[in-house]
LUMVEX-23400 format. One record per residue (C-alpha): residue number from 1; residue in one letter; x, y, z. Coordinates in steps of 0.02 Angstrom, whole numbers, always signed. Layout:
// residues N
setor	drenro	east	north	up
NUM	A	X	Y	Z
...
***
This chain:
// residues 541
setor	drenro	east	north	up
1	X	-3052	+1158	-5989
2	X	-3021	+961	-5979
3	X	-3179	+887	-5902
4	X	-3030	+803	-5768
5	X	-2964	+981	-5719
6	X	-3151	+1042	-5682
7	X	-3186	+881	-5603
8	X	-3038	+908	-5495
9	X	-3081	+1103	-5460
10	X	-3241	+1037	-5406
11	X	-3168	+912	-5277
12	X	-3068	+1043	-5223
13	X	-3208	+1169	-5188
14	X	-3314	+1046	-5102
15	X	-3162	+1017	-4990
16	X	-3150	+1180	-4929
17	X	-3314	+1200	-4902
18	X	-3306	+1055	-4762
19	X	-3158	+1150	-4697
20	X	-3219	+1222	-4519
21	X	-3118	+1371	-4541
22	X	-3143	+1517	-4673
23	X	-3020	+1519	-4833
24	X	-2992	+1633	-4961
25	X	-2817	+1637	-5092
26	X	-2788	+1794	-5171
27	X	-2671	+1812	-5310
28	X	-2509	+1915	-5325
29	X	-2622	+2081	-5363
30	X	-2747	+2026	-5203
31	X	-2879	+1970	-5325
32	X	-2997	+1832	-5261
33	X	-2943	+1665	-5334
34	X	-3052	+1551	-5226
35	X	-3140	+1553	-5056
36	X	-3251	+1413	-4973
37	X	-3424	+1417	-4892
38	X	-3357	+1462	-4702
39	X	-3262	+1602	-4777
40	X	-3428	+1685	-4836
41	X	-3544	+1645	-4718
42	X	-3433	+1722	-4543
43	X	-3368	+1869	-4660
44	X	-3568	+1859	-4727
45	X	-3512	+1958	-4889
46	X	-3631	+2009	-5014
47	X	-3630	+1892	-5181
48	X	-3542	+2000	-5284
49	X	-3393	+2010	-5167
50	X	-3375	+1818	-5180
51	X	-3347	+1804	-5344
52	X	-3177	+1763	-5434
53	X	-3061	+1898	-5482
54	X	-3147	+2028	-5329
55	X	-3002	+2135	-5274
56	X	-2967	+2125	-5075
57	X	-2958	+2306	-5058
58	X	-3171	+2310	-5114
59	X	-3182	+2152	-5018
60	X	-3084	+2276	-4850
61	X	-3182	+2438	-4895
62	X	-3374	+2340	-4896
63	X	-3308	+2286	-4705
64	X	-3220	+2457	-4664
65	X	-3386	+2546	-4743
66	X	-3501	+2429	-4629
67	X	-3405	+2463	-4465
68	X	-3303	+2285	-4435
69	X	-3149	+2405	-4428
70	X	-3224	+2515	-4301
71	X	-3257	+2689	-4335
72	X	-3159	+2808	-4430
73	X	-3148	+2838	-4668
74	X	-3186	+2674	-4729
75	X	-3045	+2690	-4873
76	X	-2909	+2718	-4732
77	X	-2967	+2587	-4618
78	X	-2963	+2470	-4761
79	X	-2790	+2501	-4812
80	X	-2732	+2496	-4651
81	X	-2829	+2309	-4622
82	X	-2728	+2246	-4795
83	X	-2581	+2336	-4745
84	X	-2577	+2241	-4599
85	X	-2632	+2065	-4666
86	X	-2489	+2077	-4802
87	X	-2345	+2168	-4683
88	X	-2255	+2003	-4627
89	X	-2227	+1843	-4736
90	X	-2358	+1780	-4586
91	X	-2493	+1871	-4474
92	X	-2606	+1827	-4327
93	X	-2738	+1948	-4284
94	X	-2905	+1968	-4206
95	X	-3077	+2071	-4241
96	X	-3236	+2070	-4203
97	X	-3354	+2006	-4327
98	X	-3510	+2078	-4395
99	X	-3618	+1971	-4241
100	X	-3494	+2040	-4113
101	X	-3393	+1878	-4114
102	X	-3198	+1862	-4105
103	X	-3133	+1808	-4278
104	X	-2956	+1750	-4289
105	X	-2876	+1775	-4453
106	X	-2688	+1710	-4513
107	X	-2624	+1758	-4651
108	X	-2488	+1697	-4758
109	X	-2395	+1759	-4909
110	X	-2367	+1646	-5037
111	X	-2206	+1604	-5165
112	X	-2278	+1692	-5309
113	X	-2335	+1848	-5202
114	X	-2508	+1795	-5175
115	X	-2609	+1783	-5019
116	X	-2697	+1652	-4918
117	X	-2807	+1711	-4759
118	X	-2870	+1599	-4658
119	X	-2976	+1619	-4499
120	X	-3112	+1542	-4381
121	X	-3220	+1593	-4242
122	X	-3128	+1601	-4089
123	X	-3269	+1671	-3980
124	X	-3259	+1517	-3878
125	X	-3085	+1513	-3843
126	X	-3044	+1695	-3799
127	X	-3198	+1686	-3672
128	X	-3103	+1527	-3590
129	X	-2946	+1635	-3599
130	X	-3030	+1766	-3526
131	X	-3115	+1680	-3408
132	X	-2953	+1599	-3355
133	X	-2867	+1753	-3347
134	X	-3016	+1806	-3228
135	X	-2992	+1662	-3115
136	X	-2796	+1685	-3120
137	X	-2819	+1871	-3060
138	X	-2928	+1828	-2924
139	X	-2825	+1664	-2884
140	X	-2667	+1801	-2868
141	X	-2765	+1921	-2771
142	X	-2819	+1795	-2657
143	X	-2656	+1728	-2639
144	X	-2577	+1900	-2636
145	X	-2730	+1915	-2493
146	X	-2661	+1764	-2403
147	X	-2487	+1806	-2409
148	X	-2554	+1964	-2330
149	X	-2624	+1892	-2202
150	X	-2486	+1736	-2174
151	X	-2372	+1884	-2147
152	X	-2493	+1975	-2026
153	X	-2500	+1812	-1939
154	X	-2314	+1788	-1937
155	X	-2271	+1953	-1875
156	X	-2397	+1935	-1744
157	X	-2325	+1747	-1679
158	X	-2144	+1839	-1689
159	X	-2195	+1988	-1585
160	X	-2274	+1840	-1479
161	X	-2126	+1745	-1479
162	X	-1997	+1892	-1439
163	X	-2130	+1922	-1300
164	X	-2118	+1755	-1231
165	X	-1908	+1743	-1253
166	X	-1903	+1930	-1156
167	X	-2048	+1842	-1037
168	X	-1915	+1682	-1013
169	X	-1780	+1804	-996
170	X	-1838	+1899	-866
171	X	-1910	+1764	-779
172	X	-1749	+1693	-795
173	X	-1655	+1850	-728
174	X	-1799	+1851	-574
175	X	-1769	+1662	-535
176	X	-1570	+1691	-524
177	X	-1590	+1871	-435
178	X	-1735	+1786	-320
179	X	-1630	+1617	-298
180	X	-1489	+1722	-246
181	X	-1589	+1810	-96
182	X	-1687	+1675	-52
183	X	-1521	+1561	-64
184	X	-1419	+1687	+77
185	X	-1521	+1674	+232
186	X	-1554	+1482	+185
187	X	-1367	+1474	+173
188	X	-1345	+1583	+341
189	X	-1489	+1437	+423
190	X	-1391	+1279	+345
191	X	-1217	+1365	+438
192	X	-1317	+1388	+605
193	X	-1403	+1221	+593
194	X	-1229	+1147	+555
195	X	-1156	+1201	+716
196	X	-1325	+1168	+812
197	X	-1312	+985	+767
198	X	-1122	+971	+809
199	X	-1160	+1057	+972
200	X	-1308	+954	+1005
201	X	-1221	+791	+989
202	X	-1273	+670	+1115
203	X	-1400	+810	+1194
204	X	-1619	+808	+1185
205	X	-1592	+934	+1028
206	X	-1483	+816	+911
207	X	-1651	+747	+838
208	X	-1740	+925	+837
209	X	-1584	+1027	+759
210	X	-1542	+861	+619
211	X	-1725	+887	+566
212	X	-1731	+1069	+543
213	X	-1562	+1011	+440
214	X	-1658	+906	+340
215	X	-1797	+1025	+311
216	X	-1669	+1154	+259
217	X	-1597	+1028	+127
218	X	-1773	+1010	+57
219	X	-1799	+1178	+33
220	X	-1630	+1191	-65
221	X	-1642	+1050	-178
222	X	-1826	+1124	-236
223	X	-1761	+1290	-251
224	X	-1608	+1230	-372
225	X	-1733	+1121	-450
226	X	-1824	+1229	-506
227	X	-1712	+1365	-547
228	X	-1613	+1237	-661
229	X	-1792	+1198	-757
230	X	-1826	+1376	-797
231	X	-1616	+1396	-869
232	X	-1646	+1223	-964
233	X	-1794	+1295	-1037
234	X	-1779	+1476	-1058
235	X	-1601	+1418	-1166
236	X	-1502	+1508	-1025
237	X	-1390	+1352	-1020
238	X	-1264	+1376	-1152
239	X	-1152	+1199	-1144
240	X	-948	+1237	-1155
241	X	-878	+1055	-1173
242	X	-711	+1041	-1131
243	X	-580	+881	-1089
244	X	-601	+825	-921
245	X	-538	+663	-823
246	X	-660	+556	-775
247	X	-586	+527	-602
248	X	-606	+718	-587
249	X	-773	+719	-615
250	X	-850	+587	-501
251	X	-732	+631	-362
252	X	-840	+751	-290
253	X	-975	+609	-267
254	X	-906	+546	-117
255	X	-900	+711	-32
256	X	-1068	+745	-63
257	X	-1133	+589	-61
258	X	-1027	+488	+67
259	X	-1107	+573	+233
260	X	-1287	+522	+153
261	X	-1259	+361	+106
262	X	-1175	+320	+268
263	X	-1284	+392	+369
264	X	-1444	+285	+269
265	X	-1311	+131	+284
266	X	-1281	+100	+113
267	X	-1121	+54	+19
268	X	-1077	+209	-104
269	X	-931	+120	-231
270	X	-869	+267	-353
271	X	-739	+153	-473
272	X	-568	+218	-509
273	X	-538	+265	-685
274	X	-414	+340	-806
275	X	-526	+386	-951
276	X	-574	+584	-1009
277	X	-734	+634	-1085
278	X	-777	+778	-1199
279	X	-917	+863	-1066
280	X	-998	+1027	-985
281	X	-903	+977	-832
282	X	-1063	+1074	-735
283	X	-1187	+1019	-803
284	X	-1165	+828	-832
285	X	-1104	+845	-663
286	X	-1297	+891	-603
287	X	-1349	+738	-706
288	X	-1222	+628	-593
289	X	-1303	+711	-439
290	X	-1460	+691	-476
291	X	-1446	+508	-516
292	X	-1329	+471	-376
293	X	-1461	+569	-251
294	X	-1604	+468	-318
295	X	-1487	+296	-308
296	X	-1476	+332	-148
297	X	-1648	+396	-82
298	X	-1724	+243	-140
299	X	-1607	+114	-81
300	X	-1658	+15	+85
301	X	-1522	+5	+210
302	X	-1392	-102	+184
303	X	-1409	-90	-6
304	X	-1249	-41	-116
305	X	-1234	+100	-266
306	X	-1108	+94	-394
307	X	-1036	+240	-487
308	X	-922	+186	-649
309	X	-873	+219	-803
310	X	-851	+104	-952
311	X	-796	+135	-1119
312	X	-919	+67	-1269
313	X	-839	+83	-1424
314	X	-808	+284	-1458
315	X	-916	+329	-1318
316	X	-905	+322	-1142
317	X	-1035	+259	-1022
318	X	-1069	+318	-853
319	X	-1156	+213	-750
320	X	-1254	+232	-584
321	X	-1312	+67	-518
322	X	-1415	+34	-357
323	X	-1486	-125	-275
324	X	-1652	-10	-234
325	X	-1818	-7	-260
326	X	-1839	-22	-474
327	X	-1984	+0	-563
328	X	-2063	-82	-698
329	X	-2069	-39	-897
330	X	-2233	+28	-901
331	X	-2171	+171	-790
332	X	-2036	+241	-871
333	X	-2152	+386	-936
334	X	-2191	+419	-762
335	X	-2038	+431	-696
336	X	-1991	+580	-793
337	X	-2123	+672	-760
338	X	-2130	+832	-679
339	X	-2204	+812	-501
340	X	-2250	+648	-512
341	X	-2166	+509	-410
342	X	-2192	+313	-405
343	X	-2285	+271	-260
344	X	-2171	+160	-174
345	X	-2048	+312	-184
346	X	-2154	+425	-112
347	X	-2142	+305	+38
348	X	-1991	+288	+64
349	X	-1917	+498	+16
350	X	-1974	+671	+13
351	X	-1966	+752	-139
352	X	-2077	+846	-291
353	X	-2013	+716	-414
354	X	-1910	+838	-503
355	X	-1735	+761	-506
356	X	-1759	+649	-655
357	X	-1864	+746	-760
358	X	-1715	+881	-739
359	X	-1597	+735	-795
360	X	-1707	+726	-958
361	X	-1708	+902	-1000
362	X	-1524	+920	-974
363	X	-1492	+762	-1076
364	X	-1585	+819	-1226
365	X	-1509	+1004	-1211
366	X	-1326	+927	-1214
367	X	-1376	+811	-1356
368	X	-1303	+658	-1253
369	X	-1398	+485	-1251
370	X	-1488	+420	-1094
371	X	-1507	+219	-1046
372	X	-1617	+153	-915
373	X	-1626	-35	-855
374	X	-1735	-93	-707
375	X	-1838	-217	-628
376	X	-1955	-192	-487
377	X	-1876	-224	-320
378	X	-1708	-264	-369
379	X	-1634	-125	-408
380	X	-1599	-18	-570
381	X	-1445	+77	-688
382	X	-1447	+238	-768
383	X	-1324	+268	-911
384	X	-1273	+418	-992
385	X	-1150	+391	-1152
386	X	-1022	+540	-1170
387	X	-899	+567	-1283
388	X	-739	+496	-1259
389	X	-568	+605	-1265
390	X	-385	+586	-1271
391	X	-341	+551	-1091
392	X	-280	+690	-985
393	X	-220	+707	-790
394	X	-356	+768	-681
395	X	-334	+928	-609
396	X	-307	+956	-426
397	X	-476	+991	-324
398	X	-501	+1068	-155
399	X	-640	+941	-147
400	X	-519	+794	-156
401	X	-490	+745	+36
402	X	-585	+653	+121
403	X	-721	+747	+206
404	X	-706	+677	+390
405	X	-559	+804	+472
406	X	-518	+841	+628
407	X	-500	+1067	+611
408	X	-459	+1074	+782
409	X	-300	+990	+749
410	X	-255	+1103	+621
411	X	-238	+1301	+690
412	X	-305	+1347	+542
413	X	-295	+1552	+516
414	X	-485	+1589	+406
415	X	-535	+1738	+332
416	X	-714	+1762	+288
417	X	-796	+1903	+185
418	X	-986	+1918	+142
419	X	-1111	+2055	+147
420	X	-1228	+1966	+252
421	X	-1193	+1986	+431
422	X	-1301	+1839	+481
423	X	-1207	+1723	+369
424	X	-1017	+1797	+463
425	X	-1100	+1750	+608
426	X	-1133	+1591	+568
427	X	-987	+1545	+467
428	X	-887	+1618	+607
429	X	-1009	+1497	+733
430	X	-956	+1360	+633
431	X	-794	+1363	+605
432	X	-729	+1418	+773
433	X	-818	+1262	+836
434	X	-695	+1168	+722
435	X	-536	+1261	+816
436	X	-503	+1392	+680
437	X	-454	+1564	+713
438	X	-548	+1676	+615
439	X	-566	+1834	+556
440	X	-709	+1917	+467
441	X	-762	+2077	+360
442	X	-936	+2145	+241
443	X	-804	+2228	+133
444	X	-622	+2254	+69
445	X	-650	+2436	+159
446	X	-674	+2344	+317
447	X	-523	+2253	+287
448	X	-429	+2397	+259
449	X	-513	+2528	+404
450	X	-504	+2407	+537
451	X	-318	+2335	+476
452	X	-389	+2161	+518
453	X	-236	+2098	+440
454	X	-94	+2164	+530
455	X	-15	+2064	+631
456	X	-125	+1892	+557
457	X	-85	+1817	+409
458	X	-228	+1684	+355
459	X	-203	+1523	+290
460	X	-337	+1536	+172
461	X	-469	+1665	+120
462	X	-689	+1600	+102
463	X	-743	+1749	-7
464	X	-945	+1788	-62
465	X	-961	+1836	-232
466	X	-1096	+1960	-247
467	X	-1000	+2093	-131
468	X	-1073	+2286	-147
469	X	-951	+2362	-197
470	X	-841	+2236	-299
471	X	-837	+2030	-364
472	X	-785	+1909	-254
473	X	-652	+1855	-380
474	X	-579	+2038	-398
475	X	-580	+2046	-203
476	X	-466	+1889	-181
477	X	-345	+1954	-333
478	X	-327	+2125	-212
479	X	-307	+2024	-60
480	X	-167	+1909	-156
481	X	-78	+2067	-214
482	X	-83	+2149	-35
483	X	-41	+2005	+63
484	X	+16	+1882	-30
485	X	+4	+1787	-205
486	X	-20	+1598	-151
487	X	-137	+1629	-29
488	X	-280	+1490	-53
489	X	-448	+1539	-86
490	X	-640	+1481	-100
491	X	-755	+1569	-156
492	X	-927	+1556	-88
493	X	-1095	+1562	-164
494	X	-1251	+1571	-241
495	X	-1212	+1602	-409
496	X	-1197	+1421	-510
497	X	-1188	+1505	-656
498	X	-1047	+1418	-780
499	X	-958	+1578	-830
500	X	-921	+1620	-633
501	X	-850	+1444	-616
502	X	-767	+1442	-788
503	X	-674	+1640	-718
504	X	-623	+1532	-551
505	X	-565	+1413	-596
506	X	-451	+1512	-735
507	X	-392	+1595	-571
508	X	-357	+1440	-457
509	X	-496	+1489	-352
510	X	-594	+1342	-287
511	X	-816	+1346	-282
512	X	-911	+1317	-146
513	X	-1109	+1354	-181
514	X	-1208	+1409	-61
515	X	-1303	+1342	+40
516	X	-1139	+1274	+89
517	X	-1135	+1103	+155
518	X	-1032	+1068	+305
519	X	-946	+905	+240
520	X	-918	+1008	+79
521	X	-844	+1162	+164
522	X	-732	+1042	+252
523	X	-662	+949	+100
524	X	-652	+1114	+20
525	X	-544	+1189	+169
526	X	-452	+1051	+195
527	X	-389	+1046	+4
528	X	-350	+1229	+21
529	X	-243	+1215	+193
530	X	-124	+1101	+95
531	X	-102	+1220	-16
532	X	+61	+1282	-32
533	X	+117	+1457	-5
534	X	+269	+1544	-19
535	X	+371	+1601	+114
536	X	+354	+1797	+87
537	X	+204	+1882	+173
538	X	+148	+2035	+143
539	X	+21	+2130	+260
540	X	-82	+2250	+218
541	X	-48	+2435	+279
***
C-alpha cells in the first residue's frame, strides 16, 4: 500500500477516534470495515470482535449472549437486533448498554449495500426527557387539579349568583306587593287630608291638616324612592324607548310642580318646544321629576327654575336650571350619594338624599349622558342629552289643563271603583266637596247587583287596578261595552309599572298613581270631562 494511502487511513482513524459518538462501517456482507475508539469502549467488545473483517452477526450474538438484548436465545435475539438495524434505508433505536445506560444507535444503509451505525450515550438526555415528561404530568395534573377546582369555584359563585338574582327578585316582587299595600291606605290618608285642608281653609286646622299633608308627601316620595332603587338594581327596569314630543313630556311638570313652586314663591318656566326624543317616556320622566323637585326644594323664595330643551348637534339636551342654592366642585361625589345631603340642603328641605343618586342609577341603566354645572349660591343646571327623533305631534293628555278648576261649576257625573272602602270614602269626600255627583262600587258585581247605573249615566269612570276579582283595565272595557264606548276613563293606582301604563295607554285610558295628588286628579278629570262622547248611551240592565 502507498505510504500516502496508509498515511491517509491513519488520519482517518485518528479522526474517528476524536469523534464523541461510536462508529462502525460494515460492508455489503456486514463485515467490520472500520470502527473508532468510542465505538469500542460504550459497546466494550472484546479485542477480537474489533478487528477488521468481524461479521456483525458475532459482533450481535457476543451482546445477545451477554444479556444487552434482554433475555431470551442469544442467536434469535441477535437476528432480530440486525434485522432491525438493516430493515429501513435509516433506523433510530434505543437500548440499554452493558452499565445500564441508554445508547442511541442510527443506522444507515449505504449505496453499495453496506452499513454504517452510529450511536452515543444518551443517558443524559432521556433522563431530561423524562424528567420533563415528569414535570409536564404533574404540571397537567395540577392544572387538570385547578381547573377542577376553578370549576368548583364557578359553580359555587353561579349557584351564589342565581341565589342573589332569585334574592333581588323576590325582594323585588315584596317591595312592589309591599309598596302596593302600604301605598292604599297612604293614598286613602292623602284623599282625606286633601279634603281636610280644603275644608279647613281659613279655620285653626289649615296649618295642622297642610302639615299632616306634608308629612304624607314625605312618606310617599321615600317609599317610591326606594322602591325605584331596588327595580334599578335588581334589573327589573327593562327601558322600551319609543318617539315622544318633547312638549308631551314636560307638560306634566307644571301640574305637578306648579302648586309647589307657587306655593314656595318661585317662578317655574317650562319652555315651549317642537322637538321629539327617542326615550322611556317613564322613566326619563322620573329623572325630570326628580331634578325639577330638587330645583325647586332648594330654591329661596322668589328664585326662578327653568325647564328647556335644546338641541346639540344629534342629541337633545334637557335642561333644568335654578337660581338656588349650588354647590361647589368638590361635592359632586356627595351629591350622589345615597343618604347623604349637603348641609346647607339639609337646612333648607326634608329629605334622605335619595333623589339624585336615583337620577344616577337611572342615567347609567338607560345609557344616556348626565351634565352638571354649578356654583355655590347662585344657582345650578342639570342636563341630560337624549336622542333626538323625527318630530312627531304630541299626543293628547288628560294631564294637559291647567290644574286650578272650579268642579263645582261643572255637574260632573263620577264613577269610582276600588276595593278599599276607606279610599271610596275618601275619594267620594273629596270629590263631592268639588260639586260632583258620584257614584261608587268594590266591584263590577256591585255595579251590576245594586244597578247603580240605571237611570245615571257618568261622565267619566276613576277605576283601581288591582280589583279581586278582575284588572282595572278589563273592568273599564266591560263598563264601555255595557254603557257606552267613549266613556272617559282614569285609571287609578299603585302599580307604576311600565307594562300597565304601556296596556293604558294602548287603550286610551289615562294614569293616575296613587297616592293621588289632588292638583293631579284635577288636571286628570278635567282632561277627561272634555272628552267627547257619543250621543248613544247604553245602561246597564
Amino acid at each position: 500500500m502507498p505510504a500516502t494511502q496508509t498515511s491517509n487511513d491513519a488520519s482517518l482513524r485518528q479522526a474517528m477516534d476524536h469523534i464523541p459518538e461510536g462508529i462502525a462501517v460494515f460492508d455489503p456482507g456486514l463485515r467490520l470495515v472500520a470502527s473508532n475508539q468510542r465505538y469500542n469502549t460504550l459497546l466494550d467488545l472484546p479485542e477480537e470482535l474489533i478487528k477488521i473483517g468481524t461479521p456483525l452477526f458475532d459482533i450481535a450474538l457476543f451482546l445477545g449472549d451477554r444479556g444487552d438484548f434482554g433475555p431470551g436465545d442469544a442467536a434469535r435475539l441477535a437476528i432480530e437486533r440486525i434485522n432491525e438495524l438493516t430493515a429501513s434505508p435509516t433506523t433510530v433505536t434505543h437500548r440499554l448498554g452493558n452499565a445500564g445506560q441508554t445508547l442511541e444507535f442510527h443506522s444507515s444503509r449505504l449505496p453499495n449495500g453496506g452499513l454504517v451505525i452510529s450511536f452515543t450515550d444518551a443517558t443524559a438526555r432521556v433522563r431530561a426527557e423524562s424528567a420533563l415528561a415528569g414535570v409536564n404530568s404533574s404540571l397537567e395534573e395540577r392544572v387538570a387539579e385547578r381547573t377542577a377546582a376553578l370549576t368548583r369555584v364557578n359553580a359555587e359563585l353561579e349557584m351564589a349568583r342565581a341565589k342573589a338574582d332569585a334574592a333581588n327578585h323576590d325582594k323585588t316582587r315584596f317591595l312592589a306587593a309591599a309598596s302596593h299595600d302600604l301605598l292604599q291606605p297612604l293614598n286613602a290618608a292623602r284623599l282625606y287630608t286633601s279634603t281636610l285642608i280644603e275644608r279647613a281653609q281659613s279655620t285653626g286646622l289649615a296649618d295642622l291638616a297642610n302639615s299632616i299633608e306634608a308629612s304624607l308627601t314625605a312618606v310617599e316620595d321615600i317609599m317610591s324612592a326606594l322602591l325605584d332603587i331596588s327595580r334599578i338594581d335588581s334589573g327589573a327596569l327593562r327601558p322600551a324607548p319609543t318617539p315622544v314630543s318633547g312638549r308631551d313630556l314636560l307638560k306634566r311638570l307644571e301640574v305637578e310642580f306648579g302648586p309647589m313652586a307657587r306655593e314656595r314663591n318661585i317662578s317655574l318656566r317650562i319652555m315651549a318646544t317642537d322637538a321629539s326624543v327617542l326615550v322611556d317616556r317613564m322613566l326619563v320622566g322620573r329623572i325630570v321629576q326628580n331634578l325639577v323637585s330638587n330645583a325647586i326644594k332648594y330654591t329661596h323664595p322668589g328664585g326662578r327654575v327653568l325647564v328647556g330643551l335644546r338641541r346639540r348637534g344629534s342629541r337633545m339636551r334637557l335642561d333644568v336650571i335654578d337660581t338656588g342654592i349650588g354647590f361647589n366642585r368638590d361635592q359632586h361625589k356627595l351629591l350622589f350619594a345615597e343618604f347623604s345631603r349637603l348641609e346647607r340642603g339639609a337646612r333648607m328641605a326634608q329629605g334622605l338624599g335619595l333623589g339624585l343618586s336615583i337620577v344616577q342609577r337611572l342615567v347609567a341603566a338607560l345609557g344616556l349622558t348626565l351634565e352638571l354645572d354649578s356654583h355655590e349660591g347662585h344657582g345650578s343646571r342639570f342636563s341630560v342629552f337624549l336622542p333626538a327623533t323625527r318630530t312627531i305631534r304630541p299626543a293628547p293628555d288628560a294631564t294637559a289643563v291647567a290644574p286650578e278648576v272650579n268642579f263645582g261649576t261643572l255637574g260632573l257625573k263620577i264613577l269610582c271603583v276600588d276595593n278599599e272602602r276607606a279610599i271610596i270614602e275618601a275619594m267620594e269626600g273629596l270629590l263631592r266637596h268639588w260639586g260632583c255627583d258620584v257614584r261608587s262600587a268594590l266591584s263590577l258585581k256591585q255595579i251590576d247587583r245594586e244597578r247603580l247605573l240605571e237611570g245615571w249615566y257618568p261622565d267619566l269612570v276613576l277605576m283601581d287596578y288591582h280589583l279581586d276579582q278582575t284588572s282595572g283595565l278589563d273592568a273599564i272595557e266591560w263598563l264601555r261595552h255595557n254603557v257606552g264606548g267613549h266613556l272617559p276613563a282614569a285609571l287609578v293606582t299603585a302599580d307604576r309599572s311600565p307594562a300597565v301604563r304601556a296596556l293604558a295607554e294602548e287603550r286610551g285610558i289615562a294614569v293616575v298613581n296613587k297616592p293621588v295628588k289632588p292638583a293631579a286628579l284635577r288636571a286628570a278629570i278635567s282632561g277627561l270631562a272634555n272628552q267627547s262622547r257619543t250621543p248613544a248611551k247604553r245602561v246597564v240592565s
